[in-house]
C-alpha positions in Angstrom: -124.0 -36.5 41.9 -121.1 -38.3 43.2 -119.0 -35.3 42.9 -121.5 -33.2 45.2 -122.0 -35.9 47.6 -117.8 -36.4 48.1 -118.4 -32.4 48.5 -120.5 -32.7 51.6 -118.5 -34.9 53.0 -115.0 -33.2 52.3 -115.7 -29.5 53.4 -117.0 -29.5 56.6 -113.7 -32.1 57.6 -111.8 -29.7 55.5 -113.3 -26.6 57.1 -112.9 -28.4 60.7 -109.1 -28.7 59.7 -108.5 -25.1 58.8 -109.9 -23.8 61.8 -107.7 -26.0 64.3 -104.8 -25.9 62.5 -105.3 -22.0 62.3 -103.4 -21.5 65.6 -100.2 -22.0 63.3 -100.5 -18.2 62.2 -99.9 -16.3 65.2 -97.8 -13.5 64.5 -99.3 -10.3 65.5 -99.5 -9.4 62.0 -98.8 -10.2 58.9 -97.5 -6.6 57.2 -94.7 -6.8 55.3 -94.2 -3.5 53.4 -96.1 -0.2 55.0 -96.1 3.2 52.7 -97.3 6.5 54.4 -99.7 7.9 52.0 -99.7 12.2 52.0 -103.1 12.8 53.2 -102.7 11.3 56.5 -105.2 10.9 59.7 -107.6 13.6 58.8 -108.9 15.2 61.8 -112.3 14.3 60.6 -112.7 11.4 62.9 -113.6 9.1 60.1 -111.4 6.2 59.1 -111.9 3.3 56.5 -109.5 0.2 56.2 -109.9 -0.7 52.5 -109.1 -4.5 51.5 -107.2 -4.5 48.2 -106.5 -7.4 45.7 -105.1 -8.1 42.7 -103.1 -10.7 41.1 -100.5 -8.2 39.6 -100.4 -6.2 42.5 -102.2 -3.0 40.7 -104.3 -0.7 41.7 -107.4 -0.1 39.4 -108.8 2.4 38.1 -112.5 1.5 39.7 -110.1 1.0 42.8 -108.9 4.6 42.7 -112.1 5.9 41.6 -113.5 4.3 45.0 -110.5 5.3 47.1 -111.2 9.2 46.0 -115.2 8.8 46.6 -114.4 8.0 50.5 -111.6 10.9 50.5 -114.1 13.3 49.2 -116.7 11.9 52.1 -114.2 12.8 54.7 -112.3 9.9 55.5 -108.9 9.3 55.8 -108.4 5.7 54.0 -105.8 2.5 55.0 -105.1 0.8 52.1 -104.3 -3.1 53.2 -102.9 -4.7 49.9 -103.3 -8.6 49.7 -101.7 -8.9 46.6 -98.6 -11.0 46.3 -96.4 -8.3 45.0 -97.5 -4.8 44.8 -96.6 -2.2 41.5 -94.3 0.6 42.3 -95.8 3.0 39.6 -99.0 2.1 40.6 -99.0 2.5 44.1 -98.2 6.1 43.3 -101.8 6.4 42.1 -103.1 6.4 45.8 -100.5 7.2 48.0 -101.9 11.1 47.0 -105.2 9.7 48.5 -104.8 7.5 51.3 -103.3 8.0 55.0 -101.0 5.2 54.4 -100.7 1.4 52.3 -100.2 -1.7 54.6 -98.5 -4.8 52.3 -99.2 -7.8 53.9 -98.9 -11.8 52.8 -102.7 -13.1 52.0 -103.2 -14.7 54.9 -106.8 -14.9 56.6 -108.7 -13.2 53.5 -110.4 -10.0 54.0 -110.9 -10.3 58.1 -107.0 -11.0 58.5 -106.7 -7.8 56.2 -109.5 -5.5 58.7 -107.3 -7.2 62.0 -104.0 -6.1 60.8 -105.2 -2.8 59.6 -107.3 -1.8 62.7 -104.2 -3.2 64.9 -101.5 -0.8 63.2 -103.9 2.1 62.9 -103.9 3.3 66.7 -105.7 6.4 65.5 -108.7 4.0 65.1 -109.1 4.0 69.3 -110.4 8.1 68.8 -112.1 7.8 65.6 -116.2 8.6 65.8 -116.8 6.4 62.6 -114.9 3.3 61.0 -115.6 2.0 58.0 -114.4 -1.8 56.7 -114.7 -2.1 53.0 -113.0 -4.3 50.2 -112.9 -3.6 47.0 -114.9 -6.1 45.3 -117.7 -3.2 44.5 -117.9 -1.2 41.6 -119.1 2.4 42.2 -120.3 4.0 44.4 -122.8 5.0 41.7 -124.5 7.4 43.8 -123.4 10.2 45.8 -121.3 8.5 48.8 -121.4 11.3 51.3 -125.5 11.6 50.9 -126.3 8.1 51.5 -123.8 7.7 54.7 -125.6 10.7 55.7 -128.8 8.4 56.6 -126.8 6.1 59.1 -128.4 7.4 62.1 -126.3 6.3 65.0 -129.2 7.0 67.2 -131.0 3.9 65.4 -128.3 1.6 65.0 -124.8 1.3 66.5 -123.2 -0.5 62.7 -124.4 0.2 59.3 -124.0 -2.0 56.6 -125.3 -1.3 52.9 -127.4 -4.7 52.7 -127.8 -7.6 55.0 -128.2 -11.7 54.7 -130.5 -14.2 56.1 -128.0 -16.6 55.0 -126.6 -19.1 57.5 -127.5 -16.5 60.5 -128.5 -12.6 60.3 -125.9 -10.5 59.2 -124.3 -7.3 57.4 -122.7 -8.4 54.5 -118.8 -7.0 55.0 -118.0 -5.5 51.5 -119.0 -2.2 53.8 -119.7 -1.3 57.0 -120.1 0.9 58.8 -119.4 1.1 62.5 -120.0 4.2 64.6 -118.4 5.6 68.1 -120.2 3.6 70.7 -119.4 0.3 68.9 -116.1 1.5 68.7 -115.5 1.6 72.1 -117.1 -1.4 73.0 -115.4 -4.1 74.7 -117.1 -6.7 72.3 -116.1 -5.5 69.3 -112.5 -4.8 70.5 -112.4 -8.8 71.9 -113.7 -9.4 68.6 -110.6 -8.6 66.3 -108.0 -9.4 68.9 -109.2 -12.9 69.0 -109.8 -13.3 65.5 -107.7 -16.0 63.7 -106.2 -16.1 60.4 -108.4 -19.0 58.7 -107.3 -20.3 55.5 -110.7 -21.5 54.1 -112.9 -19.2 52.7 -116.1 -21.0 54.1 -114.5 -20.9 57.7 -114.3 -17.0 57.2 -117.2 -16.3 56.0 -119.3 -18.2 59.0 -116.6 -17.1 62.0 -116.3 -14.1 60.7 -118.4 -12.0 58.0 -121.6 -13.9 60.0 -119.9 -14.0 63.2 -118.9 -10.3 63.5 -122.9 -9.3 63.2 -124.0 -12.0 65.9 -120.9 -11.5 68.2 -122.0 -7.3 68.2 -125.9 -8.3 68.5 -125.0 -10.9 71.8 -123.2 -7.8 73.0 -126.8 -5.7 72.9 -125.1 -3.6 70.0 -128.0 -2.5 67.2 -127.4 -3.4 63.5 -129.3 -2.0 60.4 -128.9 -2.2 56.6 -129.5 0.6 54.4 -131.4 -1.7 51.9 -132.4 -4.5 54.1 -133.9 -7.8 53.0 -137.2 -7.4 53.9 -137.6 -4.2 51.5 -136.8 -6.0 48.6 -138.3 -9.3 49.4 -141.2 -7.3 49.6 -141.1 -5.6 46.8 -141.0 -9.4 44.8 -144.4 -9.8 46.7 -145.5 -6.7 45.4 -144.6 -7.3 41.8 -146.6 -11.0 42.0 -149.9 -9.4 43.5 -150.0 -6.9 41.1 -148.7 -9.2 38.1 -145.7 -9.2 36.7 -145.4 -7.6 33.6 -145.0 -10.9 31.2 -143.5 -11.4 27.5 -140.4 -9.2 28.1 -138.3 -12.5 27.7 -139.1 -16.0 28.4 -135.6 -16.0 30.3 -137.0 -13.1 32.5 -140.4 -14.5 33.0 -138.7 -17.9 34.0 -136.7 -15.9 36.5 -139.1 -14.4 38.3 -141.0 -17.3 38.8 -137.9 -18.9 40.2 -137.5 -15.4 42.7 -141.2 -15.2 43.7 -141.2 -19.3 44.5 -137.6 -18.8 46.8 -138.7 -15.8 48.5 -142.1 -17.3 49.3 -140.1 -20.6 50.9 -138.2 -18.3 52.8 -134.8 -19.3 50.9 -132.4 -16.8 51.6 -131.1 -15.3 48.6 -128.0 -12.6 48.0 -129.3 -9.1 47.5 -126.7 -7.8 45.7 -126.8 -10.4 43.1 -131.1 -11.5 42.7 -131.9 -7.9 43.7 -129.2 -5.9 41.7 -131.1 -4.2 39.0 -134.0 -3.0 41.1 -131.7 -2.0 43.6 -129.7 0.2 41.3 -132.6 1.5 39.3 -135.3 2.1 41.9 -133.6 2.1 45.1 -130.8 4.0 43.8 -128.2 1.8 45.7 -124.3 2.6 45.0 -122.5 -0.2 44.1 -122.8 -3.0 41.5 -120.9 -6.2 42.8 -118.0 -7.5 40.9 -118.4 -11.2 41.1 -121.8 -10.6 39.6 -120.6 -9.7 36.0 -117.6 -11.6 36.2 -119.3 -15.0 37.1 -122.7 -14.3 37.2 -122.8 -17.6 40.0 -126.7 -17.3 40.6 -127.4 -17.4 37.3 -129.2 -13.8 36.4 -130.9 -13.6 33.1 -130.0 -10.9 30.6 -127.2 -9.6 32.7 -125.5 -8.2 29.8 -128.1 -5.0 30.7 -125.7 -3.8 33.4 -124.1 -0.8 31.4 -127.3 0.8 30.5 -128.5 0.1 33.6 -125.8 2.2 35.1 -125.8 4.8 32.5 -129.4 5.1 33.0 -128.7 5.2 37.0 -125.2 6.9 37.6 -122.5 9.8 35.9 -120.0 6.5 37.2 -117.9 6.1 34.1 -118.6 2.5 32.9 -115.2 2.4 31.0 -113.6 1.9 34.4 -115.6 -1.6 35.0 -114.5 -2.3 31.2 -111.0 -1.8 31.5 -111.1 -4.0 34.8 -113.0 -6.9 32.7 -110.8 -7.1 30.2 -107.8 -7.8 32.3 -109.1 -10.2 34.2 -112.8 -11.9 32.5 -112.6 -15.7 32.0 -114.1 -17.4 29.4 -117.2 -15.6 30.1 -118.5 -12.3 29.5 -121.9 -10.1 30.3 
């Protein structure tokens, strides 16, 4: 108790801090090693600026396997490495893949990443489609190029895969998708050359990963989600008028109770995490989230189900996801 109420008190002073003192990080950019990669600027007019990190500066395999996914979709990818150090033998695993690898210090978390890429990617200015993704996604599980397919640009000027209630409306960034007239809009192009390098995560997330949604809706830009909230909040209501089916597992039962009672309160929740399951088995959504069976922070029963989920769902070779967990999994494990 006292622990959470020094919290309240700390972080927003702490948050405060960070974003005044945030002025101290104004280099242009903050690249220190660039690679050309031997695909280069397809003439596709689709570009993605891929956030990597790791803490021994490899590359993957479920990063690679995602890296080759957006090549085969047409797009050429920039690679912008966080990672304190990056491996040599490694990095020759994408350079066959990608238009080229920007090395920069971690400075600003994934947004600092998407400024410096955009700002040393001139090619962006004549793209028709850009696409900002990190690579704290598994998949995709699905095909890639069919589901981009339904981002109708006539409907909405930026894609994302799911969107958030939380704090204010917004796309969640792990991928977006942003299409010509956005592009070209004065709004979004203020938007990245005024945005800072922050140093707390919290600070990012609302400036930023909220901020970059409400900053393009005040500028009359349209934003959709592929799977948006309101489908699968609706599909818990569904569930509870019909009865859920009970005595599958006290822990599962319990769950839902807890779902159905947030959802009717209006609590926003994070799709990718409450939702995952039914997103991946009826809504046949493309990526499972890596924090989720790493930490598991919501608390999701009987999460250990997420291989033969995906089996069941996807050809995406689970061994990939394994491999990743076992280098990196913490005294827990789904």
């Amino acid at each position: 108790m006292v622990q959470r109420v020094w919290q309240s008190l700390y972080n927003p002073v702490a948050d405060r801090v960070s974003w005044y003192t945030s002025w101290r990080h104004s280099k242009p950019d903050y690249v220190r090693q660039r690679w050309e990669g031997q695909s280069g600027i397809r003439p596709s007019g689709k570009i993605a600026v891929l956030v990597h990190f790791s803490t021994n500066g490899r590359f993957a395999g479920y990063f690679l396997y995602l890296l080759r996914a957006l090549e085969e979709a047409g797009f050429s990818t920039v690679i912008v490495s966080n990672a304190r150090q990056i491996d040599r033998d490694s990095l020759e695993t994408v350079l066959p893949h990608c238009a080229r690898v920007l090395h920069r210090d971690n400075i600003g978390y994934d947004f600092g990443a998407w400024r410096d890429g955009i700002s040393l990617t001139p090619e962006i200015a004549g793209a028709e489609q850009l696409l900002l993704v990190n690579d704290s996604i598994f998949g995709p599980l699905q095909n890639i190029p069919e589901i981009l397919g339904r981002c109708d640009f006539d409907k909405a000027d930026i894609w994302g895969m799911t969107d958030s209630f939380s704090g204010k409306y917004h796309l969640q960034s792990y991928f977006v998708l942003v299409g010509s007239k956005a592009l070209r809009s004065k709004i979004f192009t203020d938007f990245w050359q005024r945005l800072r390098y922050v140093s707390s995560k919290r600070v990012v997330i609302y400036k930023y990963e909220i901020g970059l949604s409400q900053a393009m809706l005040r500028g009359g830009l349209r934003l959709r989600a592929l799977f948006p909230y309101r489908t699968l909040t609706k599909a818990v209501f569904d569930c509870a008028l019909v009865g859920p089916p009970k005595g599958v597992h006290p822990l599962r039962d319990e769950y839902f109770d807890r779902l159905f009672r947030s959802v009717n309160a209006g609590h926003p929740l994070n799709p990718t995490h409450y939702f995952w399951e039914y997103l991946i088995t009826d809504l046949e959504f493309p990526f499972l989230k890596r924090e989720l069976v790493e930490k598991n922070p919501a608390g999701v029963p009987l999460l250990s189900g997420w291989r033969s989920t995906i089996e069941q769902s996807s050809d995406y070779p689970v061994d990939l996801i394994e491999e990743y967990l076992q280098s990196t999994a913490k005294d827990r494990v789904f």
